[in-house]
C-alpha positions in Angstrom: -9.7 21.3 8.5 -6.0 19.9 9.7 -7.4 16.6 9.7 -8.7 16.6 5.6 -4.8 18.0 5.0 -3.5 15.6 6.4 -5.7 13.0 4.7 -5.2 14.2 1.1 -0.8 14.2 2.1 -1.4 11.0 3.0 -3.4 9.5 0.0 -0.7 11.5 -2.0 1.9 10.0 0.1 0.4 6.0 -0.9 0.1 6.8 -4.6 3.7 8.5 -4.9 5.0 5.3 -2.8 3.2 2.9 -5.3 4.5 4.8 -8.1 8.1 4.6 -6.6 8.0 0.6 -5.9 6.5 0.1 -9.6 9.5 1.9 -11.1 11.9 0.4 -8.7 11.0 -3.0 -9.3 9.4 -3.2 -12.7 9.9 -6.6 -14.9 10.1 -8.3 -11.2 7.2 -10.4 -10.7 8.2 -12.2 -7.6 6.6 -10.7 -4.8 4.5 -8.4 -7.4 2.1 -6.1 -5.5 -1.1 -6.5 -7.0 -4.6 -5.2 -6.7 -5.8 -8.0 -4.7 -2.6 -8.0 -2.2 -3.6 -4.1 -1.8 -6.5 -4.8 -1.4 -6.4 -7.1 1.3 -3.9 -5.4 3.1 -6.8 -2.1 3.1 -8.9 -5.0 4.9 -6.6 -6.1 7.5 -6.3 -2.5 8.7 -9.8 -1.7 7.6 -10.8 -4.6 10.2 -8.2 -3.9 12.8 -9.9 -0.3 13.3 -13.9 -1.1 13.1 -13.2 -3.7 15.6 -11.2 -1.1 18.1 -8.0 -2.7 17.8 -4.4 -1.9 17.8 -3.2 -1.6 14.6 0.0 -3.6 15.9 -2.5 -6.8 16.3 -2.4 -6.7 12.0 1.5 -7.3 11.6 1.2 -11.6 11.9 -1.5 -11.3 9.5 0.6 -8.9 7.5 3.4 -11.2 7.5 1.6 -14.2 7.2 -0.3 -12.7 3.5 4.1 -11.7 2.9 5.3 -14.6 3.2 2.2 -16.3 1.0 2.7 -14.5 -1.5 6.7 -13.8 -1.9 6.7 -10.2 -0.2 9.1 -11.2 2.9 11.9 -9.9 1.2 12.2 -6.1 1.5 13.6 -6.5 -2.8 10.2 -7.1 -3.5 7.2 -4.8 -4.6 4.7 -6.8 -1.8 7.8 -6.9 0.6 8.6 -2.5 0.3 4.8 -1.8 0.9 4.4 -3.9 3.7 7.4 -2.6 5.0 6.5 0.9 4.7 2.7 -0.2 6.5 4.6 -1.7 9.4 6.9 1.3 10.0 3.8 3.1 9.6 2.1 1.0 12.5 5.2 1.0 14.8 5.2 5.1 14.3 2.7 5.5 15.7 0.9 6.9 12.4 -2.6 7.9 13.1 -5.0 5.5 12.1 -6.9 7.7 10.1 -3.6 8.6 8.0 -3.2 4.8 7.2 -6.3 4.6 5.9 -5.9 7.2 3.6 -2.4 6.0 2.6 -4.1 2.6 1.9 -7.0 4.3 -0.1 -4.2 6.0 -2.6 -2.3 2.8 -2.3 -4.8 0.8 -3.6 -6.0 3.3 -6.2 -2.7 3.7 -7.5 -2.3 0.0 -8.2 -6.0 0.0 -9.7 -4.8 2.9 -12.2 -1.4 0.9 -12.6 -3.0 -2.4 -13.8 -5.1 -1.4 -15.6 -3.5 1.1 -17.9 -0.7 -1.8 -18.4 -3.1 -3.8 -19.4 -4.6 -1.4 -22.0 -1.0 -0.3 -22.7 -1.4 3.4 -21.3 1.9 5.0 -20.2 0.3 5.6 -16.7 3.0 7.9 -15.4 1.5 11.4 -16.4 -1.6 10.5 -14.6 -0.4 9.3 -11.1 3.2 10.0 -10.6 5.7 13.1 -9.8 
Protein backbone atom coordinates (compact mmCIF):
# COMPACT_ATOMS: atom_id res chain seq x y z
CA UNK A 1 0.00 0.00 0.00
CA UNK A 2 3.09 2.55 0.80
CA UNK A 3 4.32 1.81 -2.46
CA UNK A 4 0.84 2.97 -4.68
CA UNK A 5 1.27 6.34 -2.26
CA UNK A 6 4.15 6.89 -3.15
CA UNK A 7 3.47 6.38 -6.79
CA UNK A 8 0.37 8.67 -7.09
CA UNK A 9 2.92 11.77 -5.03
CA UNK A 10 5.06 11.05 -7.51
CA UNK A 11 2.85 11.28 -10.73
CA UNK A 12 1.42 14.36 -8.85
CA UNK A 13 4.86 15.52 -8.25
CA UNK A 14 5.72 15.25 -12.49
CA UNK A 15 2.46 17.04 -13.44
CA UNK A 16 2.88 19.93 -10.82
CA UNK A 17 6.62 20.24 -12.09
CA UNK A 18 5.44 20.45 -15.77
CA UNK A 19 2.94 22.81 -14.86
CA UNK A 20 5.53 25.04 -12.96
CA UNK A 21 8.19 25.00 -16.04
CA UNK A 22 5.24 25.78 -18.60
CA UNK A 23 4.35 28.90 -16.52
CA UNK A 24 7.91 29.77 -15.88
CA UNK A 25 8.99 29.75 -19.30
CA UNK A 26 5.94 30.36 -21.38
CA UNK A 27 6.40 32.34 -24.91
CA UNK A 28 10.20 30.63 -24.75
CA UNK A 29 10.45 28.21 -27.47
CA UNK A 30 14.08 27.54 -27.23
CA UNK A 31 14.61 24.45 -25.52
CA UNK A 32 10.61 23.96 -25.49
CA UNK A 33 9.78 20.64 -23.77
CA UNK A 34 7.50 18.91 -25.91
CA UNK A 35 5.61 15.65 -26.06
CA UNK A 36 8.08 13.92 -28.13
CA UNK A 37 11.25 15.13 -25.83
CA UNK A 38 9.01 13.63 -22.82
CA UNK A 39 8.41 11.14 -24.38
CA UNK A 40 11.72 10.02 -25.11
CA UNK A 41 13.15 10.78 -22.04
CA UNK A 42 10.16 8.10 -20.40
CA UNK A 43 12.12 5.72 -22.86
CA UNK A 44 15.64 6.24 -21.86
CA UNK A 45 14.60 5.47 -18.27
CA UNK A 46 11.88 3.09 -19.40
CA UNK A 47 14.95 1.09 -21.15
CA UNK A 48 17.52 1.76 -18.53
CA UNK A 49 15.22 -0.38 -16.05
CA UNK A 50 13.87 -3.43 -18.26
CA UNK A 51 17.37 -4.02 -19.14
CA UNK A 52 18.57 -3.99 -15.20
CA UNK A 53 20.59 -1.00 -15.43
CA UNK A 54 21.69 1.89 -13.39
CA UNK A 55 19.69 4.60 -13.96
CA UNK A 56 23.00 6.72 -13.85
CA UNK A 57 24.02 4.82 -17.29
CA UNK A 58 20.88 7.31 -18.90
CA UNK A 59 22.53 10.78 -18.06
CA UNK A 60 25.00 10.84 -21.67
CA UNK A 61 22.01 9.95 -23.35
CA UNK A 62 20.11 12.48 -21.43
CA UNK A 63 22.52 15.09 -22.24
CA UNK A 64 23.27 14.10 -25.52
CA UNK A 65 18.90 14.39 -26.51
CA UNK A 66 19.72 18.28 -24.20
CA UNK A 67 22.04 19.36 -25.99
CA UNK A 68 20.12 18.32 -29.56
CA UNK A 69 17.50 19.89 -28.91
CA UNK A 70 18.50 23.29 -26.92
CA UNK A 71 17.79 21.95 -23.24
CA UNK A 72 21.54 22.34 -21.86
CA UNK A 73 20.73 25.46 -20.34
CA UNK A 74 19.05 25.08 -16.97
CA UNK A 75 16.70 28.63 -18.55
CA UNK A 76 15.14 26.34 -20.57
CA UNK A 77 11.79 24.17 -20.33
CA UNK A 78 13.92 20.83 -21.79
CA UNK A 79 16.99 22.06 -19.75
CA UNK A 80 14.70 22.30 -15.89
CA UNK A 81 13.16 18.79 -16.57
CA UNK A 82 16.21 17.15 -17.30
CA UNK A 83 17.68 18.74 -14.54
CA UNK A 84 15.17 17.78 -12.09
CA UNK A 85 15.50 13.82 -13.78
CA UNK A 86 19.14 13.90 -13.08
CA UNK A 87 18.95 15.16 -9.46
CA UNK A 88 16.40 12.64 -9.37
CA UNK A 89 18.91 9.83 -10.64
CA UNK A 90 21.86 11.08 -8.49
CA UNK A 91 19.24 10.86 -5.21
CA UNK A 92 18.99 8.03 -5.28
CA UNK A 93 15.12 8.15 -6.20
CA UNK A 94 13.63 4.81 -6.43
CA UNK A 95 13.22 3.65 -9.83
CA UNK A 96 9.78 3.00 -9.52
CA UNK A 97 9.16 6.77 -8.29
CA UNK A 98 10.78 7.96 -11.66
CA UNK A 99 8.63 6.15 -13.51
CA UNK A 100 5.75 7.48 -12.10
CA UNK A 101 7.09 11.09 -12.18
CA UNK A 102 7.74 10.41 -15.94
CA UNK A 103 4.14 8.95 -16.47
CA UNK A 104 2.61 12.42 -14.97
CA UNK A 105 5.38 14.26 -16.82
CA UNK A 106 4.51 13.12 -19.92
CA UNK A 107 0.75 13.26 -19.37
CA UNK A 108 0.93 16.68 -18.26
CA UNK A 109 2.64 17.85 -21.45
CA UNK A 110 -0.01 15.65 -23.60
CA UNK A 111 -2.87 17.65 -21.72
CA UNK A 112 -0.65 20.94 -22.19
CA UNK A 113 -0.41 20.63 -25.97
CA UNK A 114 -3.12 19.82 -26.77
CA UNK A 115 -5.53 22.08 -24.97
CA UNK A 116 -3.13 25.06 -26.46
CA UNK A 117 -3.76 23.79 -29.49
CA UNK A 118 -7.55 23.78 -29.09
CA UNK A 119 -7.23 26.98 -27.12
CA UNK A 120 -8.40 25.50 -23.59
CA UNK A 121 -7.05 27.41 -20.56
CA UNK A 122 -5.55 24.06 -19.33
CA UNK A 123 -4.76 25.31 -15.80
CA UNK A 124 -8.03 24.23 -13.90
CA UNK A 125 -7.49 20.80 -15.09
CA UNK A 126 -3.81 19.91 -14.21
CA UNK A 127 -2.39 22.52 -12.04
CA UNK A 128 -2.40 23.86 -8.20
Amino acid sequence: MSSTTQSTDYKSLGVQYICKIKEAYKGNNYGQLTKTLSRKIYEIIEDAIDNNKDLKSTIPDLAYLAARNGGLNQNTELGAFINEILRMINNNIRKEDIVSYLQGAVMAIYVIETAEDEEIDYKPLLCR
